[in-house]
DRENVEX-877782 format. One line per field, with one value per residue (C-alpha): residue in three letters; x, y, z. Coordinates in Angstrom, 3 decimals. Layout:
% DRENVEX-877782
r ALA, ...
xx X, ...
yy Y, ...
zz Z, ...
END
This chain:
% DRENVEX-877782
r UNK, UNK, UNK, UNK, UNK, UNK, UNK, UNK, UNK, UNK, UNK, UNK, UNK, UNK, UNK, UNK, UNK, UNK, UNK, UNK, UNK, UNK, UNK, UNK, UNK, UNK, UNK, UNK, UNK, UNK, UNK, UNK, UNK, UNK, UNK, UNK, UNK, UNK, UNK, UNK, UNK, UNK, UNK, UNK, UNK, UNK, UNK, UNK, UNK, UNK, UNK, UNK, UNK, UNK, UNK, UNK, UNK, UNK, UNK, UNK, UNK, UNK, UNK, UNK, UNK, UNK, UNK, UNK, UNK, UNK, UNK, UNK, UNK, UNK, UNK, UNK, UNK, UNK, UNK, UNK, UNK, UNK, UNK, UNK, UNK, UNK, UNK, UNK, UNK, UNK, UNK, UNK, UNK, UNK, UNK, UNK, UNK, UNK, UNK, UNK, UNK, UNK, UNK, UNK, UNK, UNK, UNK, UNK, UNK, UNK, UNK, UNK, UNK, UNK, UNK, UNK, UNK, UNK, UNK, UNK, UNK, UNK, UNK, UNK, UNK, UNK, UNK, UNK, UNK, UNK, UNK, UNK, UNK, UNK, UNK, UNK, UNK, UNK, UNK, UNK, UNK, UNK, UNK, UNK, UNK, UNK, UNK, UNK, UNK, UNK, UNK, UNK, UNK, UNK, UNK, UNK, UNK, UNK, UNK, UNK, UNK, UNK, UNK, UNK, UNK, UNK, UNK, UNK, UNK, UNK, UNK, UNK, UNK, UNK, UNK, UNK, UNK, UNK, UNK, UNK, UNK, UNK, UNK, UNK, UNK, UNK, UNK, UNK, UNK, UNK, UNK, UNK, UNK, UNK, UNK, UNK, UNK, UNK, UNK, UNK, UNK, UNK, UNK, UNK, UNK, UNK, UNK, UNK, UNK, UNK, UNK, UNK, UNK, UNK, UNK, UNK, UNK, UNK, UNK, UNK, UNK, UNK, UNK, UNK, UNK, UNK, UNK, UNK, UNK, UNK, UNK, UNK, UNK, UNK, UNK, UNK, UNK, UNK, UNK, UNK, UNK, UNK, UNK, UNK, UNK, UNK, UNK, UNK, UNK, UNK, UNK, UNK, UNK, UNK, UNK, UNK, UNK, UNK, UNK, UNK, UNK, UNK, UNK, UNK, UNK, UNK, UNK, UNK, UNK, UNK, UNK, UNK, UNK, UNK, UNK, UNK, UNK, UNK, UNK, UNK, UNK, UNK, UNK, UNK, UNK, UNK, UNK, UNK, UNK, UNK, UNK, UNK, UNK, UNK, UNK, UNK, UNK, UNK, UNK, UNK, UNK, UNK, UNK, UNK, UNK, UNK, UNK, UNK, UNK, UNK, UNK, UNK, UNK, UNK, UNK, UNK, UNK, UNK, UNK, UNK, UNK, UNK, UNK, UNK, UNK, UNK, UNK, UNK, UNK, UNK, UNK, UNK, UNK, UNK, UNK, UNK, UNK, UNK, UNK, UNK, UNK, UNK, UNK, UNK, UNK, UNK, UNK, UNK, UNK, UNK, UNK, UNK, UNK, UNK, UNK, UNK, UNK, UNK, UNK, UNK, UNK, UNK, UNK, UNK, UNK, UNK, UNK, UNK, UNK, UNK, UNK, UNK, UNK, UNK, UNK, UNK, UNK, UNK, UNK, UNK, UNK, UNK, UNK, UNK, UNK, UNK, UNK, UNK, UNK, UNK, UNK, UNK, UNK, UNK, UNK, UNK, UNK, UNK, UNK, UNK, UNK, UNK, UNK, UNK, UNK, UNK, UNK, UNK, UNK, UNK, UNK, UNK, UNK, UNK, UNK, UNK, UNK, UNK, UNK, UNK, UNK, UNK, UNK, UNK, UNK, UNK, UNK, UNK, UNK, UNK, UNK, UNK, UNK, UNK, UNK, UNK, UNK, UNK, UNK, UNK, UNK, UNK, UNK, UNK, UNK, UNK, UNK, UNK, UNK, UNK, UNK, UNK, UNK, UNK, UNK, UNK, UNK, UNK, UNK, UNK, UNK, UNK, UNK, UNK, UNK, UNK, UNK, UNK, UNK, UNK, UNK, UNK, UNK, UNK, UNK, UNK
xx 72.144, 74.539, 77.306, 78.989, 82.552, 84.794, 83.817, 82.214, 79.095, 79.050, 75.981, 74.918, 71.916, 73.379, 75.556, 77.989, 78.946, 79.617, 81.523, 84.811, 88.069, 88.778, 85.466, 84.248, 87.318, 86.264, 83.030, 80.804, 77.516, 74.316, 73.382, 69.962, 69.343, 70.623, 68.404, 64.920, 65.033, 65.967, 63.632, 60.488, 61.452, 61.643, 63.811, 63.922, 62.643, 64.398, 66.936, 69.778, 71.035, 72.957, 76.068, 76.858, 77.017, 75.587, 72.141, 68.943, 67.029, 63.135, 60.545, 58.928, 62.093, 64.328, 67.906, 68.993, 72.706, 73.873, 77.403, 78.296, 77.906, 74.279, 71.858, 68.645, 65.360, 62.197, 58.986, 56.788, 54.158, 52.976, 49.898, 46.876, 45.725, 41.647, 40.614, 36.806, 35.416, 31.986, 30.377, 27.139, 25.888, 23.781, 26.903, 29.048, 27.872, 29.422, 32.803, 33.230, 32.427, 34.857, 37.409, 36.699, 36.971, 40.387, 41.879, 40.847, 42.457, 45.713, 46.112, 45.046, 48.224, 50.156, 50.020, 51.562, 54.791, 55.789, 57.632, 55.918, 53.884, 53.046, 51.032, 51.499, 48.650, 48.632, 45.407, 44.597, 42.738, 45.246, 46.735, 43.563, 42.029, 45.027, 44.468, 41.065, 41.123, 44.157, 42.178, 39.246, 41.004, 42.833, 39.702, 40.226, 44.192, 45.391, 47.071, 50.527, 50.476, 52.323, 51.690, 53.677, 52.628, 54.221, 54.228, 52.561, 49.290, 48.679, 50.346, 49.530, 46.963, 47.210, 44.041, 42.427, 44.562, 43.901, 39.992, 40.785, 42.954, 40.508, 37.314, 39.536, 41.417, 44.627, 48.345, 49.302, 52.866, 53.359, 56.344, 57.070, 59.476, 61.438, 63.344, 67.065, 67.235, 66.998, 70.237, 71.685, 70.319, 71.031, 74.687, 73.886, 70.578, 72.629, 75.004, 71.901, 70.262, 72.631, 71.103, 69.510, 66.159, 62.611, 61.335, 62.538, 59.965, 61.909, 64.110, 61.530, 59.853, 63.502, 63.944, 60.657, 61.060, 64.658, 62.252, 59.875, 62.892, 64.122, 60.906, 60.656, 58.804, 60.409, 57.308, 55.330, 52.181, 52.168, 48.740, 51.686, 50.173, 46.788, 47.001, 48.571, 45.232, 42.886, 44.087, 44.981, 46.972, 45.866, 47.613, 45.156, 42.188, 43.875, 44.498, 40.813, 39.561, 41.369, 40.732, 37.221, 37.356, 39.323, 36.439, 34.281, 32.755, 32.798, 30.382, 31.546, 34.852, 33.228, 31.460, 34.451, 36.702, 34.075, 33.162, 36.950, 36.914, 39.808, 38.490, 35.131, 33.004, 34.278, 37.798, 37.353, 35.728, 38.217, 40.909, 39.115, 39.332, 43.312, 43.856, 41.706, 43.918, 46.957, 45.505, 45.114, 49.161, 49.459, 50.812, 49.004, 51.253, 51.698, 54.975, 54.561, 56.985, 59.293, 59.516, 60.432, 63.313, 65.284, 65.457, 66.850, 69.374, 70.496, 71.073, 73.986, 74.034, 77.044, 76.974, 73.743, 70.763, 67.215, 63.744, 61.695, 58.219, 55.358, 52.413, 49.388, 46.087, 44.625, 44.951, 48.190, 49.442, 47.631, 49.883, 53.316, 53.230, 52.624, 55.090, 57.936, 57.225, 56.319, 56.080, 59.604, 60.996, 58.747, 59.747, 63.385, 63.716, 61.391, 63.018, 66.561, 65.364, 63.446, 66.384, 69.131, 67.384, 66.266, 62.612, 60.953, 57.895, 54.623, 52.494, 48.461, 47.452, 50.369, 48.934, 48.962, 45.444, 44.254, 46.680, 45.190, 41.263, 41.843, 43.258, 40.333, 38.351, 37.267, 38.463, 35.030, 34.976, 38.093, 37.643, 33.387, 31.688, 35.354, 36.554, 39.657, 39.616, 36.180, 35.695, 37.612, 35.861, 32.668, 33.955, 35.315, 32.727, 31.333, 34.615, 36.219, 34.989, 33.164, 35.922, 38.263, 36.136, 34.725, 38.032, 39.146, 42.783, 44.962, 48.243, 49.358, 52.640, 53.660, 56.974, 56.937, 58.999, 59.652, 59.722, 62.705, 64.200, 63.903, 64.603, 68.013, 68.710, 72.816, 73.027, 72.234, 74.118, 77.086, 76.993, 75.745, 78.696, 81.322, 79.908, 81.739, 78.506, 78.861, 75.034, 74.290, 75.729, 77.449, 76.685, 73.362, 72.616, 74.813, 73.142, 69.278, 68.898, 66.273, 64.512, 65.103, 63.251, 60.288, 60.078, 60.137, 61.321, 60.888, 63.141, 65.652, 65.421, 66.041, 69.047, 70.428, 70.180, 71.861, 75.032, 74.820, 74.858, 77.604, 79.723, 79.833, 79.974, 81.837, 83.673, 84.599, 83.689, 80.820, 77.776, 77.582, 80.342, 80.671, 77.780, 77.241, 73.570, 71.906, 70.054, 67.181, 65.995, 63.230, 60.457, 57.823
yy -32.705, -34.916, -37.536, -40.071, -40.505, -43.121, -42.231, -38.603, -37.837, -34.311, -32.185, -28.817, -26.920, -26.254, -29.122, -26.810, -26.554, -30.244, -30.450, -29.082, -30.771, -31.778, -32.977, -34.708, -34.440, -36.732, -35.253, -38.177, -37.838, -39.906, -41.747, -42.489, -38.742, -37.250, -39.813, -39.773, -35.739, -36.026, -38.518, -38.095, -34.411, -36.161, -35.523, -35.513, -39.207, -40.090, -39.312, -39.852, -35.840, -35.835, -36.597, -39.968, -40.105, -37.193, -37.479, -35.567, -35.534, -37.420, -34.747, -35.687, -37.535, -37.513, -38.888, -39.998, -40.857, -42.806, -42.005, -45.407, -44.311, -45.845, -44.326, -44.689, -43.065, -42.099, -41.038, -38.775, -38.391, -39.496, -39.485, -42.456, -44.382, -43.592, -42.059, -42.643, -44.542, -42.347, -39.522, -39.006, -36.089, -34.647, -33.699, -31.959, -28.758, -29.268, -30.859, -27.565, -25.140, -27.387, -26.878, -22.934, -23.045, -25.391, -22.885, -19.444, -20.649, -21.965, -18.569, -17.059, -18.278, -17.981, -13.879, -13.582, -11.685, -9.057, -8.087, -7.274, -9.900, -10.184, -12.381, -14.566, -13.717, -14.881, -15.105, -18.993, -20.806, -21.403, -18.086, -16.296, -18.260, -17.279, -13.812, -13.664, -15.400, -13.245, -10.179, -10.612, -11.394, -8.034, -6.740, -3.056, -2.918, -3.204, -6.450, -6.660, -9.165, -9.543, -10.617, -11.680, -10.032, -11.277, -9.635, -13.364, -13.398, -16.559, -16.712, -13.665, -13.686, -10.538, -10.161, -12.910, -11.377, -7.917, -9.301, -10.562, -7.616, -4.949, -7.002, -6.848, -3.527, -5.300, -2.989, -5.251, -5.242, -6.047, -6.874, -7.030, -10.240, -9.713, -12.431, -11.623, -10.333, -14.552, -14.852, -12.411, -14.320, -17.932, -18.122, -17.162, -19.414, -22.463, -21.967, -21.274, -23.911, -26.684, -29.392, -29.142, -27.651, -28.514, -25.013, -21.951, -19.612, -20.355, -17.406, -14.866, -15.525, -15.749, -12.095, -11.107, -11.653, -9.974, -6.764, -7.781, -7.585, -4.452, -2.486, -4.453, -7.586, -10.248, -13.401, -14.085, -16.364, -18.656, -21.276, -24.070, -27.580, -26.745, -28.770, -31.834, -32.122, -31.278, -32.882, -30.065, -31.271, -32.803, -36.302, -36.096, -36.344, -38.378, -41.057, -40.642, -41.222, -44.663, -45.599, -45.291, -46.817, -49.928, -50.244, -50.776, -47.384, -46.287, -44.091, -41.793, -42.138, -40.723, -38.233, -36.893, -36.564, -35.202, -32.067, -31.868, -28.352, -26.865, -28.639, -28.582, -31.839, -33.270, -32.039, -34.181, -36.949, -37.320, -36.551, -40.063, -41.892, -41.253, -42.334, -45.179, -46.798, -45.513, -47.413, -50.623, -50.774, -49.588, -46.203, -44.552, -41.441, -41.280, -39.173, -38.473, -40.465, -37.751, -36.292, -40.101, -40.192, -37.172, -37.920, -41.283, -39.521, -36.942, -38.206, -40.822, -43.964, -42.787, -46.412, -47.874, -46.161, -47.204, -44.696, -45.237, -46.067, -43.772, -44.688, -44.676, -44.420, -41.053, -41.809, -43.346, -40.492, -38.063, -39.821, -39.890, -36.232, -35.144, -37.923, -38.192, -37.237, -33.527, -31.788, -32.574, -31.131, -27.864, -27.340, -27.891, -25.675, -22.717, -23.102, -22.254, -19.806, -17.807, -18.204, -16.630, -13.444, -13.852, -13.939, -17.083, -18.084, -19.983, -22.417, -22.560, -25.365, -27.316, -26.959, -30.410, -30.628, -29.423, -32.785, -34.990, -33.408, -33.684, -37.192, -38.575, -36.926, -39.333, -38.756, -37.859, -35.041, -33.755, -33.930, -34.358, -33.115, -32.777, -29.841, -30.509, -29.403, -29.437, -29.431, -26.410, -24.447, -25.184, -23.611, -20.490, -19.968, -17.084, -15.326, -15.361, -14.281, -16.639, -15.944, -17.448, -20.432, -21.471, -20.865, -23.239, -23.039, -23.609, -21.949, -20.867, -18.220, -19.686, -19.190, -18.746, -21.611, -21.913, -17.804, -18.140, -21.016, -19.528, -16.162, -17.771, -19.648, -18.421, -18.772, -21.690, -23.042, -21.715, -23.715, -26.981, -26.572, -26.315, -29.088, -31.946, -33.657, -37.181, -37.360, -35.129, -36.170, -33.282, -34.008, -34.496, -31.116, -28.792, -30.075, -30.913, -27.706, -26.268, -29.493, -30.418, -27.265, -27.642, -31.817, -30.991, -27.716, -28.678, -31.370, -29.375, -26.929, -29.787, -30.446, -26.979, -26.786, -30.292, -29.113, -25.605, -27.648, -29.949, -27.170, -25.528, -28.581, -31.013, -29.328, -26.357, -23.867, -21.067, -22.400, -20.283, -19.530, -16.010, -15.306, -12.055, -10.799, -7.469, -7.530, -5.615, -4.216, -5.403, -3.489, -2.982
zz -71.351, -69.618, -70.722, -69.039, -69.133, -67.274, -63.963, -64.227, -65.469, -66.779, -67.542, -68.469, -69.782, -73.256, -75.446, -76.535, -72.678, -73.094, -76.345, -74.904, -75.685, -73.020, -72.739, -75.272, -77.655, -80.835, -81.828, -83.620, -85.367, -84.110, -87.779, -86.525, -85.531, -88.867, -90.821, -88.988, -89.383, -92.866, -93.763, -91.696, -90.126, -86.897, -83.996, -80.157, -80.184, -76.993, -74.957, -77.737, -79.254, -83.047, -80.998, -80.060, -76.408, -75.252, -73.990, -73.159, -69.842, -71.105, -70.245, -67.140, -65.824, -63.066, -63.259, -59.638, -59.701, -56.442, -54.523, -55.863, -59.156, -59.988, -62.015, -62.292, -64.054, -62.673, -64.543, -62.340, -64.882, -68.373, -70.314, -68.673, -71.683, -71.013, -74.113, -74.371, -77.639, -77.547, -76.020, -74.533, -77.139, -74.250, -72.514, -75.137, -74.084, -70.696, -71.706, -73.968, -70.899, -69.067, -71.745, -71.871, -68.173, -68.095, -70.725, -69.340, -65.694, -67.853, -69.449, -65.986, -64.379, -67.273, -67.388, -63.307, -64.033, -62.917, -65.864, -69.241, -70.908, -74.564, -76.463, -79.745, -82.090, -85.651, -86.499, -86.073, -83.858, -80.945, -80.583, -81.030, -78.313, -75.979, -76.916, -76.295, -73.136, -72.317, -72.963, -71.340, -67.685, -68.335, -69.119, -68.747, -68.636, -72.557, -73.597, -75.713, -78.557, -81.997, -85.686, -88.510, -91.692, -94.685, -98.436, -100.388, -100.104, -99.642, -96.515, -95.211, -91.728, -90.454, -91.494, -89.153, -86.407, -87.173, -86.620, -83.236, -82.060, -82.777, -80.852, -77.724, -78.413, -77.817, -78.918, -81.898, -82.441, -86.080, -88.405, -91.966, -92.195, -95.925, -97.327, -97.349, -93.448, -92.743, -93.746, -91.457, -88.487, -89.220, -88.744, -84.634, -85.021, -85.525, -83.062, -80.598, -81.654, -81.431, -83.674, -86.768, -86.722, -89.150, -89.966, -91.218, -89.253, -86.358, -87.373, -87.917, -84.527, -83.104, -84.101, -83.386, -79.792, -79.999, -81.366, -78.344, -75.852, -76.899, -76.306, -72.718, -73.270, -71.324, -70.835, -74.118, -74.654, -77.393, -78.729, -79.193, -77.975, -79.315, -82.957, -80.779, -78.431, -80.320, -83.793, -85.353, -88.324, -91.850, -91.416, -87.703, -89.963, -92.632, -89.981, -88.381, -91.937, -92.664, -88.843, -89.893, -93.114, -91.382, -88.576, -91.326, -91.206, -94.660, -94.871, -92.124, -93.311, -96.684, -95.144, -92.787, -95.950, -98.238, -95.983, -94.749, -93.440, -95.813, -99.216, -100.980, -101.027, -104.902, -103.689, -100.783, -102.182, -105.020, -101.693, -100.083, -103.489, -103.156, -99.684, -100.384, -102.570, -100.547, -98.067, -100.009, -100.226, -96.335, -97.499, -94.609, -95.629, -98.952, -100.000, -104.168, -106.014, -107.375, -103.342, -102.286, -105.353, -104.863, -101.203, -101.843, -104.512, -102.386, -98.688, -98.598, -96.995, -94.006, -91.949, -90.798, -89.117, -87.896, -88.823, -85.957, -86.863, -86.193, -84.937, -88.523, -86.018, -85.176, -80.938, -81.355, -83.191, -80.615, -78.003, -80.174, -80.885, -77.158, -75.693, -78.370, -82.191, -82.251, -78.887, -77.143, -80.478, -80.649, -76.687, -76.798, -79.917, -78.827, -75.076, -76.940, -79.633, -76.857, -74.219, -76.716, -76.797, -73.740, -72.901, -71.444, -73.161, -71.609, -73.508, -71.724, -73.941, -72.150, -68.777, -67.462, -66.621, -70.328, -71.830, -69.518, -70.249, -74.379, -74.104, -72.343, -75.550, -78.016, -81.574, -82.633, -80.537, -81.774, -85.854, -86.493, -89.842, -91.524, -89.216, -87.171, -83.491, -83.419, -79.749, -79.336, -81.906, -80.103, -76.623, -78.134, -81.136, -78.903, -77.762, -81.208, -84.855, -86.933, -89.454, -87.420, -85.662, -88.744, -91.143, -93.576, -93.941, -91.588, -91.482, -88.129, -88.232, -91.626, -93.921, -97.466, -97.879, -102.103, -102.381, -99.937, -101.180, -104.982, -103.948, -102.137, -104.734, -105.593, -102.418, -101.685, -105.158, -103.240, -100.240, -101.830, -104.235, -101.246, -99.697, -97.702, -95.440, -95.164, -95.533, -98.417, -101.774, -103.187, -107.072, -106.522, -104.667, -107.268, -110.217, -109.490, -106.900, -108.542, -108.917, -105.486, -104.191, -106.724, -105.750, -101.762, -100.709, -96.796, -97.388, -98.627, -96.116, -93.907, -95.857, -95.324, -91.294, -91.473, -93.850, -91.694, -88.423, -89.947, -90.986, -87.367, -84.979, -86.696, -89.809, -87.410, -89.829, -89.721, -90.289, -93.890, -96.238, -97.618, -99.085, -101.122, -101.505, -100.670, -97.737, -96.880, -92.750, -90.546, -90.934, -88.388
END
């Protein structure tokens, strides 16, 4: 982070280094930041922070500043525009040994340390395939990983990672996240954190790796990056679909959505019939109407500010999320979540030479006969359970988001009603909570980091008033 001032330019590794008085002494809020993260849960878009004036270093950049006071910018690498239209079937076999191969010597020189190294393993795709990669260049010396096992059901995977650690006889380190413990944690989140942040499972792998520090762990492996190469995410396939639909190829596009790999055919079908008129009106992604109205009612118009557009085709979007929409955010707030504990975490799928080998993939590679990251599940359907290869739903360390939300609901009554955010209108937030949460509960955990955030950087208070609720331990 750096700013420029007169004739200094200041920077540091952390903003808060930068937001002394002396410093940086009138503290102003970047409109277009606060909005595009509200709105479209997007942030890190370029170089601008949520404080006016006080910029980022791009990823891949180097800022040369001259003894005359010049600067200039230098990219030193970024993503070649060569993604193939087709593939010759004959060869998929080969470009999924060649991805097996790219990944195993990723993870390979991911594990030198010579301090403890643990593993992220929650079950899905990504992580498993670390794991399993992990594991077998160990082979006979016993791998550390961890799970997240929460109490809902429905978002509950230990069971896909229990299947993975007990084929490779890895020591599982599991823990029992309860609701109330979040609490405890956020106040020193935000302050870690800096800037608002989109998720709330950010806090539960924050103090996981605090429980992985204190019984030695100081490197960890994580499957982040795999969803953004290999089209991991519903909107990925959503986009492929009306891509295919506006090529004129219907009936694929019919097909792909009808055998969708987390729906059934007549859910997917009547899924296509949807996004088909969606796509009449250019609503490429739909937001239901009563999500689109409380957002409008509850952020306030605080001067102007610009969305930035994303991209609405399946490469494009490919591109956006590794360059700018999704991956410099996941980074920068993993890097400072991991570094406050600390323990330095590695990302294989990020090796450069496994971005450069999925973007020269065509699409139909990555999401063919409905199932997203198809390519990958064909180079590790022998080193993984079929459960897991071949598995429908897609979660991937999850968070119980409306349990929380509910369960935190005085709570959260509490701080809307003391409220004083020059984007959030007060009235709005104290008397339609509980509709709020039902409508779009992500946005209004959005809302919350931004009025936490707000409180501690700019209102000077603690990020959470007192707050009286019985909390409960960590259990592992």
């Amino acid at each position: 982070y750096w700013i420029r001032q007169n004739d200094s330019i200041i920077f540091a590794s952390e903003i808060k280094a930068l937001l002394d008085e002396e410093i940086y002494p009138n503290r102003q809020v970047n409109n277009d930041s606060v909005y595009n993260f509200l709105f479209q849960a997007a942030s890190d878009l370029d170089e601008r922070t949520f404080f006016v004036g006080i910029e980022s270093v791009l990823a891949a950049t180097v800022v040369k500043i001259s003894h005359a006071g010049e600067i200039t910018t230098r990219r030193y690498w970024s993503i070649q525009n060569n993604r193939a239209e087709s593939v010759d079937e004959s060869k998929v076999s080969t470009i999924a040994e060649e991805l097996r191969e790219l990944l195993r010597n990723s993870v390979e020189l991911r594990l030198r340390a010579d301090v403890p190294v643990n593993v992220a393993l929650s079950g899905g795709m990504d992580s498993s395939s670390v794991t399993a990669m992990a594991a077998t260049i160990r082979g006979k010396e016993m791998l550390d990983t961890y799970s997240v096992r929460f109490e809902e059901e429905e978002w509950n995977e230990y069971k896909f990672a229990n299947l993975v650690a007990e084929r490779y006889k890895v020591k599982n380190f599991v823990i029992d996240p309860k609701h109330n413990w979040t609490w405890e944690y956020l106040p020193s989140f935000v302050k870690a954190m800096e800037e608002p942040f989109h998720a709330p499972d950010l806090v539960p792998d924050h103090i996981v790796r605090h429980k992985l520090s204190e019984r030695g762990i100081r490197v960890n492996l994580s499957g982040i990056g795999g969803d953004e190469l290999f089209a991991g995410y519903e909107y990925h396939r959503r986009f492929h679909i009306l891509d295919l639909k506006k090529s004129g190829k219907s009936l694929s596009a019919l097909k792909t959505m009808a055998f969708a790999s987390d729906t059934t055919p007549i859910k997917g079908l009547s899924r296509f019939a949807k996004y088909k008129v969606n796509s009449i009106f250019n609503r490429f992604q739909p937001t239901p109407e009563t999500e689109t109205n409380w957002q409008k009612k509850s952020v306030t118009g605080n001067g102007t500010f610009k969305l930035r557009q994303l991209p609405d085709s399946c490469p494009e979007r490919l591109r956006s999320d590794i360059e700018w929409s999704l991956l410099p955010y996941w980074l920068r707030a993993g890097d400072k979540s991991s570094m406050a504990v600390p323990i330095e975490v590695r990302y294989p799928f990020l090796d450069h030479r496994l971005i450069e080998f999925a973007m020269r993939l065509p699409v139909s590679l990555l999401i063919r006969n409905g199932w997203t990251k198809w390519i990958l599940r064909e180079a590790m359907k022998e080193m993984l359970p079929q459960e897991i290869v071949w598995r429908k739903k897609k979660m991937g360390f999850p968070f119980p988001i409306v349990e929380w939300l509910s369960n935190s609901f005085p709570a959260l009554q509490k701080m809307m009603n003391e409220m004083d955010n020059p984007f959030l209108a007060k009235d709005v937030w104290a008397n339609n909570l509980a509709e709020l949460i039902k409508a779009d509960p992500w946005f209004v955990w959005r809302s919350l980091t931004v009025e936490m955030w707000h409180r501690y950087y700019l209102r000077g208070l603690e990020p959470l008033p007192n707050l009286e609720f019985q909390t409960r331990e960590v259990t592992v």
